[in-house]
C-alpha positions, 0 to 999 in steps of 0.5 A: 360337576360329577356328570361332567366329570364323567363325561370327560372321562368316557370321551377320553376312553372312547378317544384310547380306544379309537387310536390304540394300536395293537401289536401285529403278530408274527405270521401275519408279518412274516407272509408279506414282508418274509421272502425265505424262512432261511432269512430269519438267521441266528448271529451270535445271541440274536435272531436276525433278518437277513436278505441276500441277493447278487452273485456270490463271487462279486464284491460284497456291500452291506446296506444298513437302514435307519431309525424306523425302517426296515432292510425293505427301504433298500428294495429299489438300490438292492435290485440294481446293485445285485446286478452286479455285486454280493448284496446283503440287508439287514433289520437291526435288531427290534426292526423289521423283522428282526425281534428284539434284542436280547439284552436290550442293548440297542447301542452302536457297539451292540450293532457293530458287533452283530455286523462282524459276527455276520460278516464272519458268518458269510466268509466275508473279512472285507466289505463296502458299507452304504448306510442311512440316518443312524445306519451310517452312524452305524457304517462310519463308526464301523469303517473307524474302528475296523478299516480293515474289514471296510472297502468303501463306505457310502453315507447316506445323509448320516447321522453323528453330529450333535443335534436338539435332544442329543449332545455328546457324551449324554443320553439322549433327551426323549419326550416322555409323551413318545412313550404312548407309541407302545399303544397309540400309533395311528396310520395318520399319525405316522404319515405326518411324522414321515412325510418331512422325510420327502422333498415331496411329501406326496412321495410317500406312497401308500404302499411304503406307508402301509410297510412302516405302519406294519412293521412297527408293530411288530412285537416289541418294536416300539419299545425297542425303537424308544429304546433304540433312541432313549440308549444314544449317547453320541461320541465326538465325531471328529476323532472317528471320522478322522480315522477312516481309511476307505474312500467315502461317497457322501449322498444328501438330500439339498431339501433334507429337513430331518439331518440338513445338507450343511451337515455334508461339509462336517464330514467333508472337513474330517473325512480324508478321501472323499466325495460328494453328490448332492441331490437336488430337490430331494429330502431324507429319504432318496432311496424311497423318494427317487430311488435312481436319482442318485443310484448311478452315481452309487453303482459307479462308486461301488464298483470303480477300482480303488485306487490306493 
Protein backbone atom coordinates (compact mmCIF):
# COMPACT_ATOMS: atom_id res chain seq x y z
CA UNK A 1 0.00 0.00 0.00
CA UNK A 2 2.62 2.68 1.08
CA UNK A 3 4.82 1.80 -2.18
CA UNK A 4 1.76 2.20 -4.27
CA UNK A 5 0.95 5.20 -2.34
CA UNK A 6 4.24 6.70 -3.47
CA UNK A 7 4.02 5.82 -6.33
CA UNK A 8 0.87 7.79 -7.23
CA UNK A 9 2.40 10.61 -5.34
CA UNK A 10 5.81 10.68 -7.53
CA UNK A 11 3.41 10.13 -10.85
CA UNK A 12 1.41 13.18 -9.68
CA UNK A 13 4.65 15.44 -9.19
CA UNK A 14 6.20 14.36 -12.46
CA UNK A 15 2.62 15.20 -14.16
CA UNK A 16 2.99 19.45 -12.17
CA UNK A 17 6.09 19.63 -13.35
CA UNK A 18 5.33 18.64 -16.99
CA UNK A 19 2.49 20.98 -17.16
CA UNK A 20 3.71 24.00 -14.89
CA UNK A 21 3.88 27.21 -16.56
CA UNK A 22 6.15 30.06 -15.42
CA UNK A 23 5.81 33.26 -15.64
CA UNK A 24 7.69 35.16 -18.55
CA UNK A 25 9.57 38.17 -17.83
CA UNK A 26 9.21 41.21 -18.96
CA UNK A 27 11.76 42.12 -21.23
CA UNK A 28 11.73 38.91 -22.93
CA UNK A 29 7.85 40.07 -23.59
CA UNK A 30 8.53 43.55 -24.34
CA UNK A 31 10.93 42.77 -27.32
CA UNK A 32 8.47 41.16 -29.36
CA UNK A 33 5.19 42.52 -28.66
CA UNK A 34 6.60 46.18 -27.48
CA UNK A 35 6.60 48.52 -30.74
CA UNK A 36 7.97 51.97 -28.73
CA UNK A 37 8.99 52.48 -24.94
CA UNK A 38 6.72 55.52 -25.17
CA UNK A 39 3.67 52.86 -25.48
CA UNK A 40 4.00 51.92 -21.86
CA UNK A 41 2.00 55.41 -20.61
CA UNK A 42 1.30 56.41 -17.02
CA UNK A 43 -3.11 57.00 -16.85
CA UNK A 44 -3.94 58.11 -13.83
CA UNK A 45 -2.39 55.24 -11.21
CA UNK A 46 -1.93 53.04 -13.86
CA UNK A 47 0.56 51.84 -16.44
CA UNK A 48 -1.02 51.42 -19.58
CA UNK A 49 -0.12 49.81 -23.00
CA UNK A 50 -1.24 52.13 -25.63
CA UNK A 51 -0.57 52.02 -29.49
CA UNK A 52 -1.31 54.52 -31.66
CA UNK A 53 -1.52 54.76 -35.43
CA UNK A 54 -3.36 57.20 -38.27
CA UNK A 55 -3.40 60.78 -38.55
CA UNK A 56 -3.72 62.96 -36.05
CA UNK A 57 -6.24 65.07 -37.39
CA UNK A 58 -8.90 62.27 -38.39
CA UNK A 59 -11.40 61.20 -36.18
CA UNK A 60 -10.48 59.31 -33.74
CA UNK A 61 -11.75 55.56 -32.75
CA UNK A 62 -10.78 53.63 -29.71
CA UNK A 63 -10.37 49.54 -29.91
CA UNK A 64 -10.94 47.88 -26.90
CA UNK A 65 -10.17 44.10 -26.80
CA UNK A 66 -11.52 41.26 -24.77
CA UNK A 67 -11.17 38.57 -22.09
CA UNK A 68 -7.76 37.12 -22.61
CA UNK A 69 -6.60 39.14 -25.41
CA UNK A 70 -4.37 41.90 -26.13
CA UNK A 71 -4.40 45.47 -28.11
CA UNK A 72 -2.33 42.99 -30.95
CA UNK A 73 -5.96 40.99 -31.64
CA UNK A 74 -6.78 44.29 -33.55
CA UNK A 75 -3.59 44.35 -35.51
CA UNK A 76 -5.23 43.46 -38.98
CA UNK A 77 -8.71 46.32 -38.41
CA UNK A 78 -5.81 48.89 -37.07
CA UNK A 79 -3.69 48.88 -40.08
CA UNK A 80 -6.80 49.58 -42.69
CA UNK A 81 -8.56 51.83 -40.27
CA UNK A 82 -5.45 54.02 -39.53
CA UNK A 83 -5.67 54.67 -43.51
CA UNK A 84 -7.81 57.01 -42.72
CA UNK A 85 -8.94 57.83 -39.14
CA UNK A 86 -6.93 58.60 -35.51
CA UNK A 87 -6.74 54.92 -34.04
CA UNK A 88 -5.82 54.07 -30.47
CA UNK A 89 -5.34 50.56 -28.75
CA UNK A 90 -5.17 49.55 -25.40
CA UNK A 91 -4.14 46.24 -23.06
CA UNK A 92 -6.68 46.79 -20.20
CA UNK A 93 -5.08 46.82 -17.15
CA UNK A 94 -3.45 42.96 -16.17
CA UNK A 95 -3.70 42.27 -20.17
CA UNK A 96 -1.18 42.56 -22.84
CA UNK A 97 1.16 44.51 -21.42
CA UNK A 98 -0.42 46.51 -19.60
CA UNK A 99 0.79 45.17 -15.52
CA UNK A 100 -1.87 44.76 -13.23
CA UNK A 101 -3.95 46.84 -11.62
CA UNK A 102 -3.07 48.73 -9.00
CA UNK A 103 -5.86 47.95 -6.87
CA UNK A 104 -7.16 45.08 -7.99
CA UNK A 105 -10.07 46.42 -9.22
CA UNK A 106 -10.79 44.87 -12.72
CA UNK A 107 -14.58 46.22 -12.59
CA UNK A 108 -16.05 48.01 -15.72
CA UNK A 109 -16.04 51.21 -13.62
CA UNK A 110 -12.55 50.84 -13.08
CA UNK A 111 -12.03 50.50 -16.88
CA UNK A 112 -14.42 53.28 -17.86
CA UNK A 113 -12.67 55.55 -15.73
CA UNK A 114 -9.03 54.67 -17.05
CA UNK A 115 -10.53 55.05 -20.98
CA UNK A 116 -11.88 59.00 -19.83
CA UNK A 117 -8.34 59.75 -18.20
CA UNK A 118 -6.87 58.42 -21.51
CA UNK A 119 -9.08 60.01 -23.89
CA UNK A 120 -8.50 63.32 -21.74
CA UNK A 121 -4.86 62.83 -21.78
CA UNK A 122 -4.75 62.67 -25.75
CA UNK A 123 -7.16 65.94 -26.11
CA UNK A 124 -9.88 63.74 -27.48
CA UNK A 125 -13.50 64.94 -25.68
CA UNK A 126 -15.17 62.69 -28.47
CA UNK A 127 -14.55 59.39 -29.84
CA UNK A 128 -16.17 56.32 -31.97
CA UNK A 129 -15.66 53.25 -29.80
CA UNK A 130 -15.19 49.33 -31.64
CA UNK A 131 -15.16 46.96 -28.86
CA UNK A 132 -15.01 42.90 -28.59
CA UNK A 133 -16.39 40.21 -26.04
CA UNK A 134 -16.28 42.15 -22.74
CA UNK A 135 -14.71 44.94 -24.46
CA UNK A 136 -17.95 46.06 -25.97
CA UNK A 137 -19.35 45.32 -22.65
CA UNK A 138 -16.84 47.94 -21.65
CA UNK A 139 -17.75 50.25 -24.99
CA UNK A 140 -21.81 50.30 -24.55
CA UNK A 141 -21.65 50.49 -21.07
CA UNK A 142 -19.53 53.56 -21.68
CA UNK A 143 -21.55 55.07 -24.82
CA UNK A 144 -24.47 54.95 -21.84
CA UNK A 145 -23.22 56.51 -19.54
CA UNK A 146 -20.90 59.31 -21.36
CA UNK A 147 -23.17 59.81 -24.77
CA UNK A 148 -21.24 62.77 -24.84
CA UNK A 149 -17.82 61.66 -25.28
CA UNK A 150 -19.07 58.63 -28.03
CA UNK A 151 -19.61 59.19 -31.61
CA UNK A 152 -20.29 55.68 -32.93
CA UNK A 153 -20.12 52.66 -31.26
CA UNK A 154 -19.41 49.40 -33.10
CA UNK A 155 -19.98 45.97 -31.07
CA UNK A 156 -18.29 43.35 -31.90
CA UNK A 157 -20.28 40.29 -30.67
CA UNK A 158 -20.54 41.91 -27.17
CA UNK A 159 -20.94 40.50 -24.13
CA UNK A 160 -23.63 41.92 -21.32
CA UNK A 161 -26.60 39.65 -21.09
CA UNK A 162 -27.03 37.10 -18.66
CA UNK A 163 -25.28 33.73 -19.45
CA UNK A 164 -24.24 30.03 -17.41
CA UNK A 165 -22.08 31.33 -14.12
CA UNK A 166 -23.04 35.15 -14.56
CA UNK A 167 -26.58 36.33 -13.53
CA UNK A 168 -27.14 39.87 -12.62
CA UNK A 169 -26.71 41.42 -9.85
CA UNK A 170 -24.14 38.70 -8.34
CA UNK A 171 -20.68 37.90 -8.54
CA UNK A 172 -19.81 35.72 -11.23
CA UNK A 173 -19.74 31.67 -10.52
CA UNK A 174 -16.04 30.76 -11.08
CA UNK A 175 -14.88 27.05 -10.99
CA UNK A 176 -12.38 26.73 -8.54
CA UNK A 177 -10.23 24.30 -10.55
CA UNK A 178 -9.56 27.52 -13.17
CA UNK A 179 -7.59 28.62 -10.06
CA UNK A 180 -4.64 26.28 -11.28
CA UNK A 181 -4.02 28.55 -14.29
CA UNK A 182 -1.54 30.67 -12.09
CA UNK A 183 0.73 27.70 -12.47
CA UNK A 184 -0.80 25.15 -14.95
CA UNK A 185 -1.54 26.57 -18.59
CA UNK A 186 0.18 24.37 -21.12
CA UNK A 187 0.18 25.74 -25.03
CA UNK A 188 -2.21 22.69 -25.60
CA UNK A 189 -4.40 23.60 -23.39
CA UNK A 190 -5.04 27.08 -24.30
CA UNK A 191 -5.37 25.73 -28.10
CA UNK A 192 -8.41 23.91 -26.98
CA UNK A 193 -10.08 26.64 -24.74
CA UNK A 194 -9.55 28.86 -28.15
CA UNK A 195 -10.21 26.98 -30.94
CA UNK A 196 -14.16 27.38 -30.29
CA UNK A 197 -13.66 30.85 -30.91
CA UNK A 198 -13.12 30.14 -34.86
CA UNK A 199 -16.02 28.92 -37.08
CA UNK A 200 -12.76 27.50 -38.28
CA UNK A 201 -10.86 25.76 -35.55
CA UNK A 202 -7.67 25.59 -37.94
CA UNK A 203 -7.79 29.60 -38.20
CA UNK A 204 -6.20 29.68 -35.21
CA UNK A 205 -2.73 29.96 -36.39
CA UNK A 206 0.47 29.28 -34.48
CA UNK A 207 1.61 32.45 -34.53
CA UNK A 208 -1.49 34.17 -32.66
CA UNK A 209 -1.54 31.05 -30.70
CA UNK A 210 1.96 31.55 -29.73
CA UNK A 211 0.95 35.51 -28.95
CA UNK A 212 -2.02 34.34 -26.18
CA UNK A 213 0.30 31.88 -24.70
CA UNK A 214 2.79 34.43 -24.11
CA UNK A 215 1.26 37.24 -22.88
CA UNK A 216 -0.48 35.29 -20.65
CA UNK A 217 2.20 34.84 -18.84
CA UNK A 218 2.96 37.87 -18.04
CA UNK A 219 3.60 38.63 -14.78
CA UNK A 220 0.54 38.59 -12.67
CA UNK A 221 -1.65 38.15 -15.85
CA UNK A 222 -3.31 35.07 -14.66
CA UNK A 223 -4.24 36.24 -11.63
CA UNK A 224 -5.54 39.15 -13.03
CA UNK A 225 -7.52 37.55 -15.60
CA UNK A 226 -9.24 35.11 -12.84
CA UNK A 227 -9.73 38.49 -11.05
CA UNK A 228 -10.97 40.04 -14.02
CA UNK A 229 -13.89 37.16 -14.16
CA UNK A 230 -14.18 36.43 -10.26
CA UNK A 231 -15.23 40.73 -9.88
CA UNK A 232 -18.11 40.52 -12.90
CA UNK A 233 -21.16 41.39 -11.66
CA UNK A 234 -23.60 42.00 -14.51
CA UNK A 235 -26.19 44.90 -14.51
CA UNK A 236 -29.45 44.80 -16.40
CA UNK A 237 -28.72 45.58 -19.93
CA UNK A 238 -32.10 46.88 -20.75
CA UNK A 239 -31.99 50.29 -19.07
CA UNK A 240 -27.90 51.04 -20.31
CA UNK A 241 -28.63 50.20 -23.73
CA UNK A 242 -31.54 52.08 -23.89
CA UNK A 243 -29.85 55.10 -23.01
CA UNK A 244 -27.27 55.01 -26.21
CA UNK A 245 -27.41 57.99 -28.08
CA UNK A 246 -24.77 56.94 -30.83
CA UNK A 247 -25.37 55.15 -33.98
CA UNK A 248 -24.43 51.48 -33.28
CA UNK A 249 -22.92 48.81 -35.96
CA UNK A 250 -23.64 45.41 -34.43
CA UNK A 251 -20.94 42.72 -36.01
CA UNK A 252 -21.53 38.85 -35.28
CA UNK A 253 -20.52 35.86 -36.01
CA UNK A 254 -23.74 33.61 -37.35
CA UNK A 255 -21.44 30.18 -36.24
CA UNK A 256 -20.46 32.33 -32.56
CA UNK A 257 -20.35 29.14 -30.18
CA UNK A 258 -18.91 31.50 -27.25
CA UNK A 259 -21.78 34.78 -27.01
CA UNK A 260 -24.51 32.90 -29.84
CA UNK A 261 -25.57 35.31 -32.97
CA UNK A 262 -29.41 35.11 -31.27
CA UNK A 263 -27.86 37.47 -28.60
CA UNK A 264 -27.95 40.14 -31.71
CA UNK A 265 -31.67 40.66 -31.57
CA UNK A 266 -31.14 41.67 -27.64
CA UNK A 267 -29.42 44.80 -28.42
CA UNK A 268 -31.56 45.25 -31.58
CA UNK A 269 -34.73 45.48 -29.44
CA UNK A 270 -33.09 48.13 -26.97
CA UNK A 271 -30.62 50.01 -28.93
CA UNK A 272 -32.38 53.03 -30.58
CA UNK A 273 -30.26 53.40 -33.85
CA UNK A 274 -28.89 50.72 -35.02
CA UNK A 275 -27.75 48.26 -37.31
CA UNK A 276 -26.48 44.87 -38.08
CA UNK A 277 -24.09 42.94 -40.24
CA UNK A 278 -23.94 39.50 -39.89
CA UNK A 279 -21.02 37.40 -40.92
CA UNK A 280 -21.53 34.03 -42.32
CA UNK A 281 -19.74 30.98 -41.20
CA UNK A 282 -17.78 32.95 -38.80
CA UNK A 283 -17.33 32.57 -35.11
CA UNK A 284 -16.14 34.93 -32.09
CA UNK A 285 -13.19 36.07 -33.20
CA UNK A 286 -13.71 37.74 -36.87
CA UNK A 287 -10.87 40.24 -36.58
CA UNK A 288 -8.61 37.20 -36.22
CA UNK A 289 -10.54 34.43 -37.97
CA UNK A 290 -11.39 36.87 -41.37
CA UNK A 291 -10.13 39.77 -40.64
CA UNK A 292 -11.82 41.66 -44.17
CA UNK A 293 -14.71 40.05 -44.02
CA UNK A 294 -16.43 42.45 -42.05
CA UNK A 295 -13.70 45.24 -42.02
CA UNK A 296 -15.39 47.08 -45.29
CA UNK A 297 -18.47 46.98 -43.83
CA UNK A 298 -16.72 48.79 -40.52
CA UNK A 299 -14.72 51.36 -42.26
CA UNK A 300 -17.61 52.44 -43.95
CA UNK A 301 -19.46 52.95 -40.78
CA UNK A 302 -16.77 54.84 -39.15
CA UNK A 303 -16.23 57.00 -41.54
CA UNK A 304 -19.85 57.72 -43.03
CA UNK A 305 -21.27 61.38 -41.94
CA UNK A 306 -23.78 60.90 -38.93
CA UNK A 307 -26.75 62.00 -39.51
CA UNK A 308 -28.49 63.70 -36.76
Amino acid sequence: MKTALLIAVLLLAVAMWALWTPDLDRATLERPYLQSPGDMVQVLDQRLHVRESGPKDAPAVLLIHGFGASLHTWEPWAQTLSQQLRVLRLDLPGSGLSPPDTGNDYSDTRSIALINALLDARGLPKVSLLGHSIGGRIAWTFAATAPQRVDKLVLLAPDGFASPGFEYGKPAQVPAAMGLMRWIAPRWLLRMNLEPGYFQPDALSEENLSRYHQLMRAPGARAAMLARLEQTTLREPQPLLQQIQAPTLLVWGREDAMIPFANAADYQRDIANHRLLALEKMGHLAMEENPQLALPGVLQFLTEKRSE
